[in-house]
C-alpha positions in Angstrom: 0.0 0.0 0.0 1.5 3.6 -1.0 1.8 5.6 1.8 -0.1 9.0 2.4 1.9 11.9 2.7 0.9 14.1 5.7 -1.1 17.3 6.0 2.3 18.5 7.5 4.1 17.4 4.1 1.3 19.2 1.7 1.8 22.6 4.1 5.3 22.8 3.4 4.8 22.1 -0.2 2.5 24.7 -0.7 5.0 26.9 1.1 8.0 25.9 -1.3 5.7 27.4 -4.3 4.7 30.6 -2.0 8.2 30.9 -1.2 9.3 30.8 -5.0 6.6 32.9 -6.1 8.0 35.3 -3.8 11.9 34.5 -4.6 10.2 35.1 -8.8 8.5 38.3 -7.8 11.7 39.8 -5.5 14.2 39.1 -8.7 11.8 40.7 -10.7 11.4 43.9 -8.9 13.2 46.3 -10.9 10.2 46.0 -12.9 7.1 46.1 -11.2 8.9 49.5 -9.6 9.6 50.3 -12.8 6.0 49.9 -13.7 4.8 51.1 -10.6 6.6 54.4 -11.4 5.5 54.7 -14.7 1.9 54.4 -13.9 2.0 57.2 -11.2 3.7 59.3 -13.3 0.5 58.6 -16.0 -1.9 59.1 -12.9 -0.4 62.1 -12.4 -0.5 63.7 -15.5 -4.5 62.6 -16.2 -5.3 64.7 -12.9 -3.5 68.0 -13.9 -4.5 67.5 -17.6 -8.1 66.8 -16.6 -10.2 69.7 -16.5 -11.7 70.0 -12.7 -15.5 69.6 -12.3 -17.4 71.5 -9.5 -21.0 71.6 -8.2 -23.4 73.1 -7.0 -26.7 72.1 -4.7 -29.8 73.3 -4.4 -33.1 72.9 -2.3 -36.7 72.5 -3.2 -39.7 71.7 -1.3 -42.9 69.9 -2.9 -45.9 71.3 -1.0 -49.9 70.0 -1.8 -51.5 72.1 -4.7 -54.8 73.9 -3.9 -55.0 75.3 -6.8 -57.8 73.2 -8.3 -59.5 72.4 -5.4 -60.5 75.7 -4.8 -62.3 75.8 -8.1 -64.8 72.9 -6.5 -67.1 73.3 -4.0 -65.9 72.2 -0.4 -67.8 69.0 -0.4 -65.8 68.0 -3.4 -62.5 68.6 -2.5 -62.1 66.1 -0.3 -63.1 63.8 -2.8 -61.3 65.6 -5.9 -57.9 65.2 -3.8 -54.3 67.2 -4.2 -53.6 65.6 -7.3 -51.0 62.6 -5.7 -48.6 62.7 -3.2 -45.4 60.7 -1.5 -43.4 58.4 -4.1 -45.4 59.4 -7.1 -45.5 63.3 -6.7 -41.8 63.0 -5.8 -41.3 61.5 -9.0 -43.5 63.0 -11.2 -41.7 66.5 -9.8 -38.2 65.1 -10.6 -39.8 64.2 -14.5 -41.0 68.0 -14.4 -37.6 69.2 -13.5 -35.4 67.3 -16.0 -37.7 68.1 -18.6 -36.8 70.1 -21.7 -40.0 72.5 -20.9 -37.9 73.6 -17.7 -34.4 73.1 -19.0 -34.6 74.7 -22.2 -35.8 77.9 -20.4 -32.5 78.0 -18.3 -30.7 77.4 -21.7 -32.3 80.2 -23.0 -31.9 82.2 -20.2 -28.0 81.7 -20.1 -27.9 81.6 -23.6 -25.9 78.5 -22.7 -25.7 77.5 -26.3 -22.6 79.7 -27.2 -19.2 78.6 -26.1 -16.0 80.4 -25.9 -12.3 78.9 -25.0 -8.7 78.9 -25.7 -7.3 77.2 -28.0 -5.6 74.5 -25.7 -2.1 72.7 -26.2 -2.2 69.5 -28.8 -1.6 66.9 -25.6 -1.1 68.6 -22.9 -4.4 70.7 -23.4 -4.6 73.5 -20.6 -1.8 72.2 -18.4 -0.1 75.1 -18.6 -2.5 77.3 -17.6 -3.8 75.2 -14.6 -0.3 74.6 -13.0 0.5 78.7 -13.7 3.0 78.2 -15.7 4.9 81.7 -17.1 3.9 82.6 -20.7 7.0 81.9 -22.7 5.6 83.6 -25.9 7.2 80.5 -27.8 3.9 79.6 -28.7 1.3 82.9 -28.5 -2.2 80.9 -30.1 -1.8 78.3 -27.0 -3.9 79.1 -23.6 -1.1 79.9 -20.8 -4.0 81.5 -18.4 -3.2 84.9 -19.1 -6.4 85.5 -21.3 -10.0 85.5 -20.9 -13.0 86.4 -23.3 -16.6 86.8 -22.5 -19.1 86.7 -25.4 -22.4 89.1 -25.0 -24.3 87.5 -27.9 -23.2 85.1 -31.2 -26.0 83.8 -33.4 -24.8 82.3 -36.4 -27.1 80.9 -39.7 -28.0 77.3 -39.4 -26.1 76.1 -41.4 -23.1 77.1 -39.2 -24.3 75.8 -35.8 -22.2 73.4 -34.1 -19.2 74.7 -36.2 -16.1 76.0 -34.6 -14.8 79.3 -35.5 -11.0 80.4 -34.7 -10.6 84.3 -32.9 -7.4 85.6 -33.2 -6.5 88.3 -31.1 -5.0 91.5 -32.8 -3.6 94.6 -31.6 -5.4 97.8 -30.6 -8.1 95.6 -29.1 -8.9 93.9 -32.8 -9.2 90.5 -33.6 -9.9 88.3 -36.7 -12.4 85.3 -36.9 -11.8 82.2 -39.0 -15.7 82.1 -40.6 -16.9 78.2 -41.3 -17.1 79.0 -45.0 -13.5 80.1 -45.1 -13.8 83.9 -45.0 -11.9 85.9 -42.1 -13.2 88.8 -41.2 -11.9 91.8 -38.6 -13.7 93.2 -35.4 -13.4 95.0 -32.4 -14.2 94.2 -29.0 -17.5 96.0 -27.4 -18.3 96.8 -30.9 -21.2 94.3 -32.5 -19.6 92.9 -35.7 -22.2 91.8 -38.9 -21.4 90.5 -42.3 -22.5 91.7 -45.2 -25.3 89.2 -46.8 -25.6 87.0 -43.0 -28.5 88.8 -41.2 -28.7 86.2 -39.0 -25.0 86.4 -37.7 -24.1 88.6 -35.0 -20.9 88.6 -32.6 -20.4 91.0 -29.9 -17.6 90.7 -27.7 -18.1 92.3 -24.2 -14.6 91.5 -23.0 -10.9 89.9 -24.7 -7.9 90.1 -23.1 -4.6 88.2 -23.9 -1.2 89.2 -25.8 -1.7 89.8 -29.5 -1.9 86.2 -31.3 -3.9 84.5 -28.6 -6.6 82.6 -30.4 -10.2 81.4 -29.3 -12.4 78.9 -30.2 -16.2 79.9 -30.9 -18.8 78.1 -31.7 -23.2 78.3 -31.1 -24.7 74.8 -30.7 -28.4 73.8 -31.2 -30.8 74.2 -28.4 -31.7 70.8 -28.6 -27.5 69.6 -27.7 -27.4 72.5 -25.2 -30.7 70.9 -23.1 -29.4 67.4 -23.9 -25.9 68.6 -22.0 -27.6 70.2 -18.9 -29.5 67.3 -18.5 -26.3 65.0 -18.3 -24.9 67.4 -15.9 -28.3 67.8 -13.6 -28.7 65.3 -10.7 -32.0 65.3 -8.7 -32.8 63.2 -6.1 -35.1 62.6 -2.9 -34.0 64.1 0.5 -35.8 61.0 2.2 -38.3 58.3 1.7 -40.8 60.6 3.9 -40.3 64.3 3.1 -41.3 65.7 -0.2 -37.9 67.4 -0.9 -36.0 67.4 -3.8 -31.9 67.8 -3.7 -30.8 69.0 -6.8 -26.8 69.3 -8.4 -25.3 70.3 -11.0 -21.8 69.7 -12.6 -19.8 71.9 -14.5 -15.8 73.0 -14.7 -17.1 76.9 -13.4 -18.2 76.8 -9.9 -20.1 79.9 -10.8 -21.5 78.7 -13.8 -23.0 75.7 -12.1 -24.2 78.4 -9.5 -25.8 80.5 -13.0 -27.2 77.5 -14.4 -29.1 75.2 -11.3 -30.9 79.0 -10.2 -32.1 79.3 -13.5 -33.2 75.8 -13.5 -35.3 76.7 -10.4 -37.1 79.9 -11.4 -37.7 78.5 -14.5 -39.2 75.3 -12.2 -41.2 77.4 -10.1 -42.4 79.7 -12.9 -44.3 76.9 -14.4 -45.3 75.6 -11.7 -47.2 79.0 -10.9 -48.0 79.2 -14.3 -49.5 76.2 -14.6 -51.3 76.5 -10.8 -52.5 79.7 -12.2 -54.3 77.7 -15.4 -56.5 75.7 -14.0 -58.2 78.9 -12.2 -58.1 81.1 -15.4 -59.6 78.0 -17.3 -62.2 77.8 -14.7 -62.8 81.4 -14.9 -62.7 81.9 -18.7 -65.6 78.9 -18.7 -67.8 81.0 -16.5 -67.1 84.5 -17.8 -68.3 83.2 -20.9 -71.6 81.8 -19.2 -72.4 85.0 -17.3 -74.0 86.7 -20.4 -76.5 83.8 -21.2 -77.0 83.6 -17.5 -78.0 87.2 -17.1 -80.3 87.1 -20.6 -82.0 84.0 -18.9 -82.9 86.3 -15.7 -83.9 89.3 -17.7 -86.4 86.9 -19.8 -87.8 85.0 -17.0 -88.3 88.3 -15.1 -90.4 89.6 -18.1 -92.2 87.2 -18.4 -93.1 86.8 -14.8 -94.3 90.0 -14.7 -96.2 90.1 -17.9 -98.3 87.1 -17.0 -99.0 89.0 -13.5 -100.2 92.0 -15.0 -102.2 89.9 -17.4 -103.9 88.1 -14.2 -104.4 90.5 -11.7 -102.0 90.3 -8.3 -101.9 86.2 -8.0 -100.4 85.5 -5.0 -99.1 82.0 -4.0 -100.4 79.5 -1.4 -97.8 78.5 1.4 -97.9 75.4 0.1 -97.1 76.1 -3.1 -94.5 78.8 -1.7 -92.7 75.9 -0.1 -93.1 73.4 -3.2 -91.2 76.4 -5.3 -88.9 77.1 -2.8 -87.9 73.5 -2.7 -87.4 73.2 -6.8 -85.8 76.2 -7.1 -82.9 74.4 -4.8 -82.4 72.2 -6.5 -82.5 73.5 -9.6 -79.6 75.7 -8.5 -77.8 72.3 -7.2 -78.5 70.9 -10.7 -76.7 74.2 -12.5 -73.8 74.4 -10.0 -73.2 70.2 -11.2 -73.3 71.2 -14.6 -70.8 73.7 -13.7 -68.8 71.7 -12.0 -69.2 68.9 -14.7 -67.6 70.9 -17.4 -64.7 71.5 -15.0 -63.9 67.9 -14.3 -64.2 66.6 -17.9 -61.3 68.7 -18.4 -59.6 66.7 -15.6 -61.2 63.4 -15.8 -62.6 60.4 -17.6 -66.5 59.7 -17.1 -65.2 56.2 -15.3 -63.0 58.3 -12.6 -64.8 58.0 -8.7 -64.8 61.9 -8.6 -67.4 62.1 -12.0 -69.0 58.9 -11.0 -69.9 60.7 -7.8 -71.2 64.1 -9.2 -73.4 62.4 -12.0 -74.7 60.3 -8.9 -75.8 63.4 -7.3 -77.0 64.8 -10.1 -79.3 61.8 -10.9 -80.6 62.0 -7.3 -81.6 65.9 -7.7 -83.0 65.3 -11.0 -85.1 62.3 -9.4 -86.5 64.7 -6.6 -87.1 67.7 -8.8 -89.5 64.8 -10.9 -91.5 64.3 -8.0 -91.9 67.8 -6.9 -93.3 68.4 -10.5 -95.1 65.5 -10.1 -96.9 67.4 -7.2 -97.2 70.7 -8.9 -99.4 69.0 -11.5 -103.1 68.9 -9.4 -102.5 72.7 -8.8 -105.1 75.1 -10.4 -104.1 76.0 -14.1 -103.2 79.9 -12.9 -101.3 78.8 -9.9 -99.4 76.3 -12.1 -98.7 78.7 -14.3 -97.5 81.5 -11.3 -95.0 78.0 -9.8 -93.5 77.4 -13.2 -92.8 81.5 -13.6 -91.9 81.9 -10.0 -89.6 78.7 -10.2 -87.6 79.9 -13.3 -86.8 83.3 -12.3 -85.5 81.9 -8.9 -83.5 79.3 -10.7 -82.1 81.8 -13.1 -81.2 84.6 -10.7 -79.6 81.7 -7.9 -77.7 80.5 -11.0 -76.8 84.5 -11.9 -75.8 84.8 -8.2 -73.2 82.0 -8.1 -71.7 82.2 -11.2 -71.0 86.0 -10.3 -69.6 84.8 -6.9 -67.4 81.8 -8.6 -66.1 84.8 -10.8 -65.0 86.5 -8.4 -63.4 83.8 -6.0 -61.4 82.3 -9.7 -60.3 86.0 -9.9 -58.9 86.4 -6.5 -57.1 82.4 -6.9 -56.0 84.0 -10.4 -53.7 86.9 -8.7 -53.1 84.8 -5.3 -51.2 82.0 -7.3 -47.7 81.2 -5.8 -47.8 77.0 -6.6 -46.8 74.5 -5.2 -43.4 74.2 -4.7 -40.7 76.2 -2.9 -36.8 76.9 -3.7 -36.0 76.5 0.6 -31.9 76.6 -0.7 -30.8 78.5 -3.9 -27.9 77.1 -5.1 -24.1 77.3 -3.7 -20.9 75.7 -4.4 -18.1 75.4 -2.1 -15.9 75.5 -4.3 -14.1 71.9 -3.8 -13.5 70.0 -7.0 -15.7 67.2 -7.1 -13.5 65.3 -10.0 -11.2 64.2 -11.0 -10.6 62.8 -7.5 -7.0 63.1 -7.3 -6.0 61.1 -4.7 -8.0 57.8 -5.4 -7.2 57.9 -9.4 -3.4 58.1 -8.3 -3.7 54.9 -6.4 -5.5 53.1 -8.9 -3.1 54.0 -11.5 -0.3 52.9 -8.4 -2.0 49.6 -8.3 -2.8 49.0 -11.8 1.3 49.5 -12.0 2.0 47.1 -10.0 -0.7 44.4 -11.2 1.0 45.4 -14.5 5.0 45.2 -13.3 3.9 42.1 -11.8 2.3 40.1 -14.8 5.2 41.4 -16.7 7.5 39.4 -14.1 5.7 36.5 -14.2 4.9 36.5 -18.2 8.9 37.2 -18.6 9.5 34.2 -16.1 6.6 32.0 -18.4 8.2 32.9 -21.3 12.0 32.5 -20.2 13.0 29.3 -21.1 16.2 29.5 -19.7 18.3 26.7 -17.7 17.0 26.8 -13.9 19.3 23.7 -12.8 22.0 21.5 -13.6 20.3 18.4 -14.1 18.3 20.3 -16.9 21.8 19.8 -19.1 22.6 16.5 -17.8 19.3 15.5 -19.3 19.9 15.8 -22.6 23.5 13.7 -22.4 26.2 16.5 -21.5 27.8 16.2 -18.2 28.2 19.4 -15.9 31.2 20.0 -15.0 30.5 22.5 -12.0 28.5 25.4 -11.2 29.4 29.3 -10.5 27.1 31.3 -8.3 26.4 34.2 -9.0 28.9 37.4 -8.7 27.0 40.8 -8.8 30.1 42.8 -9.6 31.0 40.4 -12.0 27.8 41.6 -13.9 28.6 45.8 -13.2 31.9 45.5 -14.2 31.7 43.5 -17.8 29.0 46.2 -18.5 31.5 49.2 -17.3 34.6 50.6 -19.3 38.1 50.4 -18.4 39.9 47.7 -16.6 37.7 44.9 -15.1 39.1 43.3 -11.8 39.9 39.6 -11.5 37.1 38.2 -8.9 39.6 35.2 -8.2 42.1 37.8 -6.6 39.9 40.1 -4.9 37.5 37.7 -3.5 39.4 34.6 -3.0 37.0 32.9 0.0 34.0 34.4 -2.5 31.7 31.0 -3.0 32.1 31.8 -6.9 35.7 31.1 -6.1 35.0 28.1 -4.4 32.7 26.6 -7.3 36.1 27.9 -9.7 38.3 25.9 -7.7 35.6 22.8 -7.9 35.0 23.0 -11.4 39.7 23.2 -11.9 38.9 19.6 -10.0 36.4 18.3 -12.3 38.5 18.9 -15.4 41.5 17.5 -14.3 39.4 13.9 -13.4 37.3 14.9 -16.5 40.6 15.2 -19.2 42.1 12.2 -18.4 41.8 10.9 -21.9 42.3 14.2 -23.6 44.7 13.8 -26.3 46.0 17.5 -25.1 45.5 19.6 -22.0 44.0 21.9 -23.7 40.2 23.9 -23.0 38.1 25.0 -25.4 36.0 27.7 -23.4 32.7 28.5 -25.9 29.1 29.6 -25.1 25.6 29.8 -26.5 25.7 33.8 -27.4 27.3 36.5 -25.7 27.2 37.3 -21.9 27.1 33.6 -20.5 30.1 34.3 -18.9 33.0 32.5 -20.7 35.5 35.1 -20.5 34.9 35.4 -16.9 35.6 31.4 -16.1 38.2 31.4 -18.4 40.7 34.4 -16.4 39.4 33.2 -13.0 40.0 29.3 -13.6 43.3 30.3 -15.2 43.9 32.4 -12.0 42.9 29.1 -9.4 44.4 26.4 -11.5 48.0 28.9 -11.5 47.5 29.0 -7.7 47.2 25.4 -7.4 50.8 24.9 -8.7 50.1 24.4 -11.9 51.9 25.8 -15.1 48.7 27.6 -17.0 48.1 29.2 -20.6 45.5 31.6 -21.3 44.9 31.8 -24.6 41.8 34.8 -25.9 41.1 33.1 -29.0 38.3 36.0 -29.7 39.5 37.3 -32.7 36.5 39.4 -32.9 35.4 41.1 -29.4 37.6 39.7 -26.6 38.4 41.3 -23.9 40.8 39.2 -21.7 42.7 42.5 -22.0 40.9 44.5 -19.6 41.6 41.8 -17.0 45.7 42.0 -17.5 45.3 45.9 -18.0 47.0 46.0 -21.6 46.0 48.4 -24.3 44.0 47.4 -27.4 46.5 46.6 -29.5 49.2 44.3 -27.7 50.4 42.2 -30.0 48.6 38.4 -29.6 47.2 35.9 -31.5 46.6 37.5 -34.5 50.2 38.5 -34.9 51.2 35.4 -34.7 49.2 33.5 -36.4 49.7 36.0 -39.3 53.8 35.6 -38.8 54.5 38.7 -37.8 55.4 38.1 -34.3 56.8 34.7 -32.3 55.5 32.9 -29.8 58.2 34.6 -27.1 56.8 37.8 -27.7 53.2 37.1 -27.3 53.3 35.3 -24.7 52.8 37.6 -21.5 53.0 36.6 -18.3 49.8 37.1 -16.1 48.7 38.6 -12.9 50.1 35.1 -10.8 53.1 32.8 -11.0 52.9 29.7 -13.2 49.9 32.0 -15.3 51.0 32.8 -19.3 48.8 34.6 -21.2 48.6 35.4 -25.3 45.7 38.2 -25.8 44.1 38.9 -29.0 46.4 41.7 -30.4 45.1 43.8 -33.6 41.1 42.6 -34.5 42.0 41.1 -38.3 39.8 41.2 -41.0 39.8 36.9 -41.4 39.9 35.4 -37.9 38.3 32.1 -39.1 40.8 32.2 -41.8 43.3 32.2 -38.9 42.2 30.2 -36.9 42.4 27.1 -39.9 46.2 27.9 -40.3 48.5 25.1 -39.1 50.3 27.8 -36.8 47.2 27.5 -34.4 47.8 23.5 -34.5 51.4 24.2 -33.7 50.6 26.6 -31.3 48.4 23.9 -29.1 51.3 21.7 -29.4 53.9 24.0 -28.3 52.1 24.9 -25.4 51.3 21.4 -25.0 54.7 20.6 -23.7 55.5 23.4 -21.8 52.3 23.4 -19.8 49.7 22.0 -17.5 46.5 23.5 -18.6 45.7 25.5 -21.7 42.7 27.8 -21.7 41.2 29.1 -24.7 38.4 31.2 -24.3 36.4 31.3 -27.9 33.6 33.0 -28.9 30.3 31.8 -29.0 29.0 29.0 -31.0 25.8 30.0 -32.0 27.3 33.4 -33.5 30.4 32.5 -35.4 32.1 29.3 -36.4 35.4 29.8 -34.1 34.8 27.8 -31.5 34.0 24.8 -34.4 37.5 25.3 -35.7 39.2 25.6 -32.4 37.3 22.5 -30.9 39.8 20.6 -33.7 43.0 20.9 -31.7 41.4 21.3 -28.2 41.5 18.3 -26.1 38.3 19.4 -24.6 35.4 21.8 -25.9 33.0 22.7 -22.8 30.1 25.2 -23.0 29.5 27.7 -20.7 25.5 28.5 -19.9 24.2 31.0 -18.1 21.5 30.0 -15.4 18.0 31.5 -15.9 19.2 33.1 -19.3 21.1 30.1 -21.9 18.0 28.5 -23.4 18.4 24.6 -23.1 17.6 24.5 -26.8 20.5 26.5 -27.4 23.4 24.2 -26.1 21.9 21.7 -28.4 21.9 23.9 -30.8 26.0 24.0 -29.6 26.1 20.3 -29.1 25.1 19.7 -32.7 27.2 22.2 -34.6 30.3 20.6 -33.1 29.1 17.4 -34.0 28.3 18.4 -37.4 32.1 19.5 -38.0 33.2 16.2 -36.5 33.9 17.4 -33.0 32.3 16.4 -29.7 31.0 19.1 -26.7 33.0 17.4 -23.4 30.5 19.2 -20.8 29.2 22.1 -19.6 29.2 24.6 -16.8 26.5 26.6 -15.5 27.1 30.1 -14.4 25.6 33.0 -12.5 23.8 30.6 -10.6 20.9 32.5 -8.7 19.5 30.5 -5.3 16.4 32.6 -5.0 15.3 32.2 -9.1 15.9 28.3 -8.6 12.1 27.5 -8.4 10.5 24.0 -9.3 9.3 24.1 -12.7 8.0 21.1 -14.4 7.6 20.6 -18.5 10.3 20.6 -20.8 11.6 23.6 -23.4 11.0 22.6 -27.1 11.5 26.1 -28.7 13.8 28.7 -28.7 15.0 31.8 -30.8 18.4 33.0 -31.8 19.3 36.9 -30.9 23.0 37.3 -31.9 24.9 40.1 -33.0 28.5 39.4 -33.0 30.4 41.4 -34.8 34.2 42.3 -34.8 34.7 45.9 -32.6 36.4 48.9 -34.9 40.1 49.5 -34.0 
């Protein structure tokens, strides 16, 4: 049975990966700072650039509306209602407000369809002018803050709305305008300026000030994109759930402006709110104006013809009982009119199947059935007391009916000039002045964390995508043996990348543990070349910056220590460098001297910074190194120093760039490819391993160098692709 591993086990597991995620991230965190700076910096320059938006708040009660009511009788205007309240009159109110009726009127009131700005800076728009920056008068048409212009009126033809047009300031207080149709015309502030042939353009400038050059941009847009703008700007909303208040903002980059334009959204609220408080009683009144004159003709008639029949007849007087009868119709004949009044009121308002006009026809059917009966009564009476009720009974009705409409006149008059509506501005509108966007602070930190998300997936996308070797065992995989492995060396890095002379790290750091791994990898060769037909190293790479040069002076250096007779030989007829090490010029004569026969061995041969340590540098760059390189003086060379010495070094240059190393790997005992950790793709010293085998040769090992502990993470898979990136080209003398 396979045993379980413990909970204890998984834990530290899960730890390793932490651990190496945070090793990966820490190695990598030149860039996410990098990042993480770049994307402040970005921040930073969307809040200056950004144009600041302020705002302004306002106050407005919603109180019940009495207006109609008082056009009903008082038993009806319980019934008839204030015309909806809570949720539904808050929102009906906010529908009111937002709507084009009220915002167009504060449009037109501002005349908030004509803009006027500087022209503002390609990228960095008005940047300068926020920040206060002095006016260089390099560039005169840009906005530096040092101008202002305030437009009285600007209507344009139709055809030009929405177009810009470019002002231009002149001297003397002129200025030209770039028209939409090309023309440019002159004008002077405070002075209206027309054209010729445009009656419906107009431009007059109340104030311009700026140095000669300054330009503006002008431009009238439709009503309709003006309203549409406000609207985008204008924020109402509900104090509370329970109180029939309405908060109302407004957003623009002019704290004033927004101040301008949420007053004039509340007058022009209120106004039709009174305005339209103030219909409904002159509706009611215009009905019954027009009424009055067929209501007084009715009483003049009836009255007439009362008396008439009464002169005809004698004095008829009326029983009691037919006093009360008449009394009784003539009631409610009145009632009936007033209904009939009131009915032609609440059509307006109403459908026939709303409860208010259900109720009044209800009434009206019960008066109608009582007045029925009452003439039902009437009808035993003699014919001349008959005819007295009926006379008696109309000119009551028609002077009752007289009466009231002249009262309802009056009350419909006094509701007419009383109208104040039904709503209340309790704040006008302020602004504090605080910018409300862009919100500096927060947008900075978004930016500083969207830096480091980004500096971060760079790191680990850089770390996906690097295929390079992360272990030892990665080589040994694929059939070449390691031969030992260098840590790391920091300086080692700064000073190949400096100018000048470069230290040797064997001699200033000898207890260094990249010293140690030098002195390791001097034992692994010398059980390693047993069967060499020559003691001779052929020190190659991948591509440049694996390191080669550096092994090569520092194993040279340790293997001289340990007693033994060493040659260093910089076989780098193209870029080496083993120079800067032994602090010798460019051109000391070397190899290239003597493999071209102009100088012996004796006088190439140098001796180096320790005993038992010979060293032959490049010399003059030639034009042919491969060329040399093939010549039998190199074979004879190898031999020479064959006899004489323990250990030759040649340090070659890399495989994958030229064929050098190919040609040197011919007379070497031993060819050995140095890899970089974290950086030589495995693919690449196959790529080595096979182009020695294709010239007949054989790669003897490896070594891996700049070893990094904290970048050695577990990774699983294997590396099937690489690229090549060389550029190795011989330096200039």
């Amino acid at each position: 049975m396979s045993a379980v591993p413990s909970t204890d086990q998984n834990k530290a597991g899960d730890e390793i990966d932490l651990l190496a995620l945070a090793a990966n991230l820490w190695a990598g965190k030149h860039w996410i700072l990098l990042s993480a700076a770049l994307a402040v910096a970005i921040g930073v320059f969307i809040v200056l650039r950004a144009t600041p938006i302020y705002q302004a708040n306002a106050l407005i009660q919603l109180e019940t509306r009495m207006g109609g009511a008082m056009a009903l009788p008082e038993g009806m205007q319980a019934l008839l209602g204030d015309g909806g309240s809570g949720a539904a009159a808050v929102d009906t109110e906010t529908e009111i407000l937002r709507s084009r009726m009220v915002v167009s009127e504060a449009v037109l009131e501002l005349d908030l369809q004509t803009t006027a700005r500087p022209r503002p800076f390609l990228l960095l728009g008005q940047l300068p002018a926020r920040l206060g920056l002095p006016d260089p008068g390099l560039i005169p048409s840009r906005a530096w803050g040092n101008e202002a212009i305030e437009v009285n009126t600007l209507r344009v033809p139709d055809a030009w709305i929405g177009a810009e047009m470019e002002l231009q300031i002149l001297a003397g207080g002129r200025y030209s305008l770039a028209l939409p149709d090309g023309r440019m015309v002159e004008g002077e502030a405070d002075k209206p300026l027309r054209l010729a042939g445009e009656e419906a353009f107009l431009l007059d400038i109340a104030r311009l000030e700026g140095p000669a050059g300054r330009q503006f941009l002008l431009s009238r847009i439709s009503t309709a994109e003006a309203v549409e703008e406000v609207q985008q700007n204008l924020a109402i909303a509900s104090v509370s759930r329970n109180a029939s208040m309405l908060r109302l903002t407004y957003k623009d980059p002019s704290p004033q402006r927004a101040e301008r334009v949420l007053n004039a959204i509340a007058r022009a609220y209120v106004a039709q709110n009174i305005s339209r408080s103030a219909a409904e009683a002159e509706n009611s009144l215009r009905f019954i104006e027009e009424q009055l004159p067929a209501a007084r003709e009715a009483l003049d008639h009836a009255q007439q013809v009362l008396n008439a029949f009464r002169q005809k007849q004698g004095s008829v007087d009326v029983e009691y009982e037919t006093r009360s009868l008449l009394e009784r119709a003539t009631w409610l004949e009145a009632q009936l009119s007033e209904l009939a009044l009131r009915e032609e009121d609440l059509r307006k308002r109403y459908t026939t199947s709303h409860p208010t006009y259900q109720l009044l026809l209800e009434n009206r059917a019960s008066l109608e059935k009582e007045l029925e009966l009452i003439r039902k009564d009437t009808a035993s009476l003699p014919d001349t007391q008959k005819e007295i009720f009926n006379l008696s009974r109309d000119l009551a009705v028609a002077e009752q009916v007289y009466t009231q409409m002249l009262n309802r006149s009056q009350e419909l008059q006094v509701l007419r000039a009383s109208t104040v509506g039904s709503v209340r501005v309790i704040d006008s509108a302020y602004s504090d002045g605080k910018k409300i966007a862009p919100k500096s602070a927060q947008t900075v930190a978004i930016f500083l964390v969207l830096g480091l998300m980004t500096g971060t997936g760079i790191v680990m996308i850089r770390r996906l995508m690097r295929r390079g070797i992360r272990g030892a065992e990665e080589i040994e995989q694929i059939g070449i043996p390691v031969f030992g492995t260098l840590s790391f060396a920091p300086a080692a890095v700064s000073n190949r990348k400096s100018k000048g002379f470069i230290p040797i790290h064997a001699l200033q750091h000898p207890d260094d543990p990249v010293t140690e791994g030098l002195r390791s990898l001097r034992t692994s060769l010398h059980f390693g070349m047993l069967d060499a037909t020559t003691n001779s190293i052929n020190l190659t790479s991948a591509a440049p910056g694996a390191g080669k040069s550096f092994t090569a002076i520092n194993l040279a250096v340790v293997a001289a220590q340990a007693g033994q007779k060493v040659a260093l030989i910089d076989a780098d007829l193209r870029r080496g460098y083993l120079r800067r090490y032994l602090r010798k010029e460019k051109n000391t004569p070397g190899l290239a001297e003597y493999l071209a026969r102009s100088k012996s061995l004796e006088e190439v041969l140098i001796p180096g910074p320790v005993d038992g340590l010979s060293v032959i540098l490049t010399g003059r760059f030639p034009p042919n190194p491969s060329e040399l390189l093939m010549r039998q003086e190199f074979s004879a060379l190898i031999s020479r120093l064959n006899e004489t010495h323990d250990l030759i070094i040649i340090d070659s240059p890399p495989t994958l760039a030229v064929t050098d190393p190919v040609i040197v790997s011919r007379y070497a005992g031993a060819s050995i490819v140095v890899a970089r950790h974290m950086e030589t793709e495995l693919g690449e010293v196959e790529a080595v391993r096979h182009a020695f085998e294709r010239a007949g040769s054989k790669l003897s090992g490896a070594v891996l160098n700049g070893y990094r502990q904290e970048e050695a993470a577990r990774y699983g898979g294997r590396y099937q692709y690489y690229n090549y990136r060389y550029s190795y080209q011989s330096e200039k003398e």
